[in-house]
N, C-alpha and C positions, 0 to 999 in steps of 0.2 A: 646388173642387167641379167634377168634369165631369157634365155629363149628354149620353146620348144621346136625342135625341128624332124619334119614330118617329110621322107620321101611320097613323091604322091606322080600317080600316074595322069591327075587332074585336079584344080580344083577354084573353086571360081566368087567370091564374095556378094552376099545381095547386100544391100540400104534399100529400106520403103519399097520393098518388089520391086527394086531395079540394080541389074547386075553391073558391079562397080569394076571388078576386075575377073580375070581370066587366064589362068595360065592350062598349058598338056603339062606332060614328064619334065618334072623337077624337084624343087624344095615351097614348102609351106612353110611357114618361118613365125613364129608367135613369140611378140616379143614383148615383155613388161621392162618397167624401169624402178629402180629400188631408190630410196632417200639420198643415198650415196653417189649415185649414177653420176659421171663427168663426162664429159666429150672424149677425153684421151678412151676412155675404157669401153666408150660403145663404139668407138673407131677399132677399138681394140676385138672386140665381138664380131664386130661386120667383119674382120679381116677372117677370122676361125671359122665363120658361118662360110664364108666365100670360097673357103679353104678344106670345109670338113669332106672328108673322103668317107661317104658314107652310099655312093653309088660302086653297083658291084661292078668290076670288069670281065673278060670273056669267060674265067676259071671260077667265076661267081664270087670274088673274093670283094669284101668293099675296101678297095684300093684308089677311085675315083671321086673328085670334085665335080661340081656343080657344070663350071667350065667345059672339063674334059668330057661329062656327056652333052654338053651344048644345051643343059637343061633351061625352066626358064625358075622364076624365083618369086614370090608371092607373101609379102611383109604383110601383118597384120597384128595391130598395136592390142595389146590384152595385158591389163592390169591386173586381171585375178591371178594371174601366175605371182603375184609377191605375196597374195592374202598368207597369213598368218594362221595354221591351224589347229596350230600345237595344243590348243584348247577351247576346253567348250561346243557347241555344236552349230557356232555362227562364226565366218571368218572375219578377221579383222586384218585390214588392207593400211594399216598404219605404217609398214614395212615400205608401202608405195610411196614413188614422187606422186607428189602432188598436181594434178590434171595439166594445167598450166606450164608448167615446166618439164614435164615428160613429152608433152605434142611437140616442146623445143628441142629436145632431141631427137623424137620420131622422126619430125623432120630431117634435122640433120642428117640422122642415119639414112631415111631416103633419095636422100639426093647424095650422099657418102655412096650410096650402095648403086645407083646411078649411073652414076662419075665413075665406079671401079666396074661397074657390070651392065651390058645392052639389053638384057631380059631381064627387065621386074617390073612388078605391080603392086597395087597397093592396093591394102581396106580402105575403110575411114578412119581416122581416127575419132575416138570419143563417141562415135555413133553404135547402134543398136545394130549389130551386122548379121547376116546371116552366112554360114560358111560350111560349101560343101566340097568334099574331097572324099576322095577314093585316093587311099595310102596304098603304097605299093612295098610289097613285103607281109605283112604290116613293118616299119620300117622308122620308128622315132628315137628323137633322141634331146635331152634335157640340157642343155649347155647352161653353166652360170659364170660371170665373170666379178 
């Protein structure tokens, strides 16, 4: 599982010109699934994402979780994060679960993430999204599990 995670002062998902989700101040969260990907290891992810202390506290230090700024949390399924690019000038997504069985985990992990947290949202999955955010900092960061 890789995820990208983006502190964001906003940011909100369209489908078809219609805005699907909405969060203010928190985490943006892009998360692809690799061929490999099992339940244990994206239970495993959601726990590090839920966990990551990458919000600053009063001394500007990033010492702070998601939680302790009461942020809110904004999942969004992106498979190009496994594309392969080590070659040639077209990626090749072979790295990826296969459609079908990645949205079974998507799932999972949102209703995981759910169950462990009262602020989140979600893209589509599989759908053509459009996704706008104002990062704060700029402020990202690449987790792989």
């Amino acid at each position: 599982m890789r995820m990208v995670l983006q502190r964001v002062l906003s940011a909100e998902v369209w489908v078809a010109q219609t805005r699907i989700a909405q969060i203010s101040h928190g985490m943006l969260a892009f998360v692809g699934f690799a061929r490999h990907d099992t339940k244990e290891n994206m239970l495993k992810g959601l726990d590090k994402l839920l966990h990551y202390r990458m919000f600053s506290n009063d001394a500007g230090k990033m010492s702070l979780n998601l939680a302790q700024v009461q942020g809110e949390l904004l999942l969004v399924s992106q498979f190009t994060l496994l594309a392969n690019t080590q070659k040639g000038l077209r990626p090749d997504f072979t790295p990826a679960l296969a459609p079908s069985e990645a949205q079974i985990l998507y799932d999972m992990l949102l209703n995981a993430a759910l169950a462990k947290y009262p602020h989140v949202q979600s893209g589509q999955f599989g759908a053509d999204m459009q996704v706008h955010l104002v990062n704060d900092g700029p402020v990202t960061f690449i987790l792989e599990d």
